[in-house]
Legacy VTK file of the C-alpha trace (Angstrom):
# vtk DataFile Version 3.0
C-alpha trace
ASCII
DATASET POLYDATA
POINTS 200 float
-8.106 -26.631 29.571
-8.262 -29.351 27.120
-5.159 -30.059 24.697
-6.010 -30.022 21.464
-3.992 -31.308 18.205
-6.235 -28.228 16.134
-4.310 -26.909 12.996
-5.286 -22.835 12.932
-3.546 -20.755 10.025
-2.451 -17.410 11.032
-2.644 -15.257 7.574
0.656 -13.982 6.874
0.920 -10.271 6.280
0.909 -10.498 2.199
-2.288 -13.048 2.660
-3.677 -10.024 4.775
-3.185 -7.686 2.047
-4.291 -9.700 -1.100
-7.670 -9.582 1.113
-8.154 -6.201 2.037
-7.171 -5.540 -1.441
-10.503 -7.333 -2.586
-12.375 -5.698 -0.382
-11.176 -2.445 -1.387
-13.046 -2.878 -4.734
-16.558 -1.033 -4.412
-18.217 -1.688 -7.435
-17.177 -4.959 -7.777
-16.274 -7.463 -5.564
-15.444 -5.155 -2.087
-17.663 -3.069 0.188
-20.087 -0.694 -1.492
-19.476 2.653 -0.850
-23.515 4.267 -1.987
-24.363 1.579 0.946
-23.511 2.946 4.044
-20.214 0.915 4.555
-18.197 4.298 4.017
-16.098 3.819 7.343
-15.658 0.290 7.065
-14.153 0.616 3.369
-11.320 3.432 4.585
-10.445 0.804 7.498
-9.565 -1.683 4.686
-7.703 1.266 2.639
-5.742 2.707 6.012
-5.168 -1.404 6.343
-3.676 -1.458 3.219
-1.814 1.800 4.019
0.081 0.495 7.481
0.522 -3.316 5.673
2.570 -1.968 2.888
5.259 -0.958 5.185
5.284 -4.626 6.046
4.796 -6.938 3.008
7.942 -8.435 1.465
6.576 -10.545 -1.743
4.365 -9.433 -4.483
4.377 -12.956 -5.429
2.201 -13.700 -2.280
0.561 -11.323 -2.180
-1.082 -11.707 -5.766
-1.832 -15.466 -4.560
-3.735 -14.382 -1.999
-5.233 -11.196 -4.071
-6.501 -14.189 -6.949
-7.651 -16.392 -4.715
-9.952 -13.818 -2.607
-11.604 -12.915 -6.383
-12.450 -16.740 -7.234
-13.609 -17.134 -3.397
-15.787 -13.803 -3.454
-17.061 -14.502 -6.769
-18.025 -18.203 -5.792
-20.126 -16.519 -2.907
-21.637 -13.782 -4.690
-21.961 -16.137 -8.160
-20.424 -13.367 -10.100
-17.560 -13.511 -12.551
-15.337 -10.709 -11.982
-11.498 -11.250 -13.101
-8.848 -9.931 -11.139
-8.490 -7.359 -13.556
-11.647 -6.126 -13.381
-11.224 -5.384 -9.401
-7.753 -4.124 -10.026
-9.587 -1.299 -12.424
-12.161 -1.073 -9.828
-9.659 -0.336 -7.238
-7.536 1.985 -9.608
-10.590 3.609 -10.736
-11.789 5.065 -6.797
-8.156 5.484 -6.215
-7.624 8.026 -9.123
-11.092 10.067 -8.129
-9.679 10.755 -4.740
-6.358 11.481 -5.044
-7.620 14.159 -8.290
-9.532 15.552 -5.665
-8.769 19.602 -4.886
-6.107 19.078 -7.603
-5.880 22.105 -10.013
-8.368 21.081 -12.530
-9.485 18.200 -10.851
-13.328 17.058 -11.272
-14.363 17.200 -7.885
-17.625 15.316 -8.639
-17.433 12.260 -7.988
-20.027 10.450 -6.129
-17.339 8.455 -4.285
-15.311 11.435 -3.176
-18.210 12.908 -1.226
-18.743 9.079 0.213
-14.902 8.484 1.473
-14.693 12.058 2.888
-17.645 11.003 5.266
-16.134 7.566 6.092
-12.826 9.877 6.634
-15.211 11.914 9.321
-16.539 8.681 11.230
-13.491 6.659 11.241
-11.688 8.982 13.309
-12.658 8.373 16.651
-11.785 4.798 15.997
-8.092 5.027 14.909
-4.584 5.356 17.015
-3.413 7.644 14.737
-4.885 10.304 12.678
-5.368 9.708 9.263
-5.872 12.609 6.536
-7.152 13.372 2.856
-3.324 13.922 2.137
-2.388 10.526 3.745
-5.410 8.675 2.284
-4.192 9.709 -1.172
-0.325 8.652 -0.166
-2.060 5.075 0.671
-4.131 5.032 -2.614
-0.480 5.878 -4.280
0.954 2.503 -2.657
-1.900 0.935 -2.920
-1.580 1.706 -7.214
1.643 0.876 -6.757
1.104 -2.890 -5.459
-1.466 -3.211 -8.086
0.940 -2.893 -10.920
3.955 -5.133 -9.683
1.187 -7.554 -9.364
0.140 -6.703 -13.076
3.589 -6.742 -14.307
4.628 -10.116 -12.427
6.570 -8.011 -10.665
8.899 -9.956 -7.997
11.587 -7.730 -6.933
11.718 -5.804 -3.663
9.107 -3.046 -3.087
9.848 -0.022 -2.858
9.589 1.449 0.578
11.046 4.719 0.634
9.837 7.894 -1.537
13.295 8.616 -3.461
11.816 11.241 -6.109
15.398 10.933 -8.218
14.235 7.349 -9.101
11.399 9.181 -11.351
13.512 10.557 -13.356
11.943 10.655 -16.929
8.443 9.373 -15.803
5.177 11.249 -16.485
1.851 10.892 -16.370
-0.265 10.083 -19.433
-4.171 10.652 -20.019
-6.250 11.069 -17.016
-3.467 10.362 -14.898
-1.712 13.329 -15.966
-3.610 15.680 -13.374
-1.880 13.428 -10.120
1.213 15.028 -11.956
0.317 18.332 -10.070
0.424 16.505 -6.433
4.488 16.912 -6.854
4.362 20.272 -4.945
1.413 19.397 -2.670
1.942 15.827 -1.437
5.623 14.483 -2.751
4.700 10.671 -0.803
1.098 10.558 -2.605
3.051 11.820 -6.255
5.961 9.366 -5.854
3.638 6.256 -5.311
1.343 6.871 -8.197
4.412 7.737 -10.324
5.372 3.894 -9.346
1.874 2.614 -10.120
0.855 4.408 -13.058
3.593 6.403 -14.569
5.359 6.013 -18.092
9.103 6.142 -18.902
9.953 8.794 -21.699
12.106 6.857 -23.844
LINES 1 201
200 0 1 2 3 4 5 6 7 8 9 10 11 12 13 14 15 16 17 18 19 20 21 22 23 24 25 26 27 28 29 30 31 32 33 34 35 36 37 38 39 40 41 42 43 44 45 46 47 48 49 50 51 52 53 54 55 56 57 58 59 60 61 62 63 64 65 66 67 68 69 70 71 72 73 74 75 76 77 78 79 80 81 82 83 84 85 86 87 88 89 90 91 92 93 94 95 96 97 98 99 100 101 102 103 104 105 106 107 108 109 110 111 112 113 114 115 116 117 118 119 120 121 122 123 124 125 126 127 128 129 130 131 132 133 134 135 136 137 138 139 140 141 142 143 144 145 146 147 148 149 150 151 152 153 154 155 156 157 158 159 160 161 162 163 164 165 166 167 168 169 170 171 172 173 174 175 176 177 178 179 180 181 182 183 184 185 186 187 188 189 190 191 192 193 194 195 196 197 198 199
């Protein structure tokens, strides 16, 4: 074998997750959920999902979130912002995780659409993965997305500790994920992080 003085970049694990995060955008920049690509958009969420437990800077990975928007955009010639995907990805995050919620609208084209990605993608994972883990992963996932709103660059928060919620509540449509407390404490904490308010 030839020696070779090639440069190759190995993505780090942040670069891997400003990606996927991209990707996890359906009606913007990521893969489009009405067009077939059902399985391969929960392999970027249950990506996301196993990554968080390993990212250590929010700083990197909003880098690598911003510069996967201008690149995608410069290949589609669209002008998305980040904050446009980071709705779009907060958006399909909140329609799942209301799912079979007490007064949830279970409606949602896109509910229908990940719960038959959820059906395919079995046979190809390790593990098994859940409608009550897919929402805990959509809780970290809104999570991420608001230290990198917030120019967040503390440490993330790895562990569900309920006690640090202490005076946070849900407001507007987000007020529904407030019942997931009893049901799914990891999915509640999460989107408590990402979306919840602090009573003053």
């Amino acid at each position: 074998m030839k020696e070779t003085d090639a440069v190759v970049t190995i993505p780090t694990v942040e670069g891997l997750f400003g990606d996927k995060l991209t990707a996890s955008a359906p009606k913007t920049l990521g893969l489009k959920l009405p067009e077939g690509r059902d399985m391969e958009f929960l392999k970027q969420v249950i990506d996301l999902g196993t990554l968080f437990d390993l990212v250590s800077s929010v700083d990197e990975i909003k880098k690598a979130f911003e510069k996967a928007v201008y690149q995608e955009n410069a290949f589609r010639g669209t002008k998305f912002t980040s904050e446009n995907v980071i709705d779009d990805i907060l958006d399909v995050a909140w329609k799942y995780s209301q799912w079979l919620v007490k007064g949830a609208d279970n409606s949602f084209e896109e509910i229908n659409l990940i719960n038959r990605g959820l059906g395919r993608i079995g046979n190809h994972l390790v593990g098994s993965v859940d409608a009550a883990s897919l929402k805990a992963m959509f809780g970290k996932i809104a999570y991420i997305l608001r230290l990198i709103k917030d120019g967040e660059k503390g440490t993330i928060i790895k562990n569900a500790d309920i006690s640090l919620l202490e005076n946070t509540r849900f407001n507007d449509k987000h007020a529904i994920l407030e019942r997931l407390k009893g049901i799914n404490s990891e999915a509640y904490f999460y989107w408590a992080l990402g979306v919840g308010e602090k009573e003053q």
